[in-house]
N, C-alpha and C positions, 0 to 999 in steps of 0.2 A: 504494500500500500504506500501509495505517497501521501508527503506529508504536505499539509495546504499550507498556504500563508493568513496570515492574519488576516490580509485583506483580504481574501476570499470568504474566507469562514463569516466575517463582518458581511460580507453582500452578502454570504446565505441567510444569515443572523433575519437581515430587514427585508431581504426577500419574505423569507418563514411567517416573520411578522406581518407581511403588507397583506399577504393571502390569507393569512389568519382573519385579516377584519374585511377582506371583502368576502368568505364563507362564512363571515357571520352575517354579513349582509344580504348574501343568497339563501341562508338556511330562513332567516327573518322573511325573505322572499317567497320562501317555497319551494327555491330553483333548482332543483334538485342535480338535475343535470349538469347544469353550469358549473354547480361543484363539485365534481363529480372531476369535471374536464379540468378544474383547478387546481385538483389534489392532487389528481395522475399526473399534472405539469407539474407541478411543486415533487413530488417522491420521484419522478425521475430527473431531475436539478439535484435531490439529496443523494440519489442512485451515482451521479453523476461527480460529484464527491469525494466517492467510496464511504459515505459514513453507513449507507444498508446496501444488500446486495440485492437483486432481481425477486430472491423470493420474501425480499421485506426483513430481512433479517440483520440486526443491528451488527454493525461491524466496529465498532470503537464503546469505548465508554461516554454516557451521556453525561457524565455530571462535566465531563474536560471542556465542554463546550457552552457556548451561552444559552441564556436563560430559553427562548423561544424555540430556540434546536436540540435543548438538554428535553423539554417539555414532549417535545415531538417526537425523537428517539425514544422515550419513556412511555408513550402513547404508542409504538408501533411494537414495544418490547410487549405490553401486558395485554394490546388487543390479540398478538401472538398467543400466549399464555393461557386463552379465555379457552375456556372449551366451547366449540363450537357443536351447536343442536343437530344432528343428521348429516353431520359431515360438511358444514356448507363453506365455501370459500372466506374468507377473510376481504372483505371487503371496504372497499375506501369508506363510506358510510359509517361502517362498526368503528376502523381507525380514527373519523373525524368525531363520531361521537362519544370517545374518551379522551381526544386532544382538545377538545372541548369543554371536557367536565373537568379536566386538569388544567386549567389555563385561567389563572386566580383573576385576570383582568376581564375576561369572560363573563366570571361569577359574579364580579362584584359590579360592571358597569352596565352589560346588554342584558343578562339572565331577566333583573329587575324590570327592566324595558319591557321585555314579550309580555307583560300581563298588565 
């Protein structure tokens, strides 16, 4: 594995971030799709990396990284972990709704919002 630079990790950092809040504003939406098409850009950019490999599997430690990529890696690690009902795929969905329920700025600013 190579090793990134600062400045890379730093663009993934406010990439991770930027698409955090425009899936928060598609899920607010409905769109399902659209984020759908979001996530799968954003995890092959992390793909792209090397911090997970193709079958979603973390390849470095999450805490070495910043707060929004440490978040994320930690969200791909325990939707991995979940036992899934009838065998079913792992999907962006199940992923985005634990990076979601893990992401303290989530909880405390938009959560309140939806109701």
């Amino acid at each position: 594995m190579t090793k990134h630079s600062n400045e890379q990790l730093q663009e993934l950092e406010v990439e991770i971030e930027q698409t955090l809040y425009t899936l928060i504003d598609l899920e607010l939406e409905e769109n399902y799709a659209t984020m759908n098409t979001h996530f799968a850009q954003l995890l092959a950019k992390v793909q792209g990396a090397q911090l997970i490999d193709y079958k979603l599997d973390v390849l470095v430690e999450p805490q070495a990284f910043a707060t929004e990529t440490c978040i994320l890696l930690e969200s791909l690690i325990e939707a991995k972990a979940r036992p899934n009902k009838r065998h079913r795929l792992l999907t962006h969905r199940m992923i985005l709704k634990i990076w979601l329920r893990k992401n303290q700025r989530f909880m405390r600013e938009f959560l309140p919002q939806m109701f």
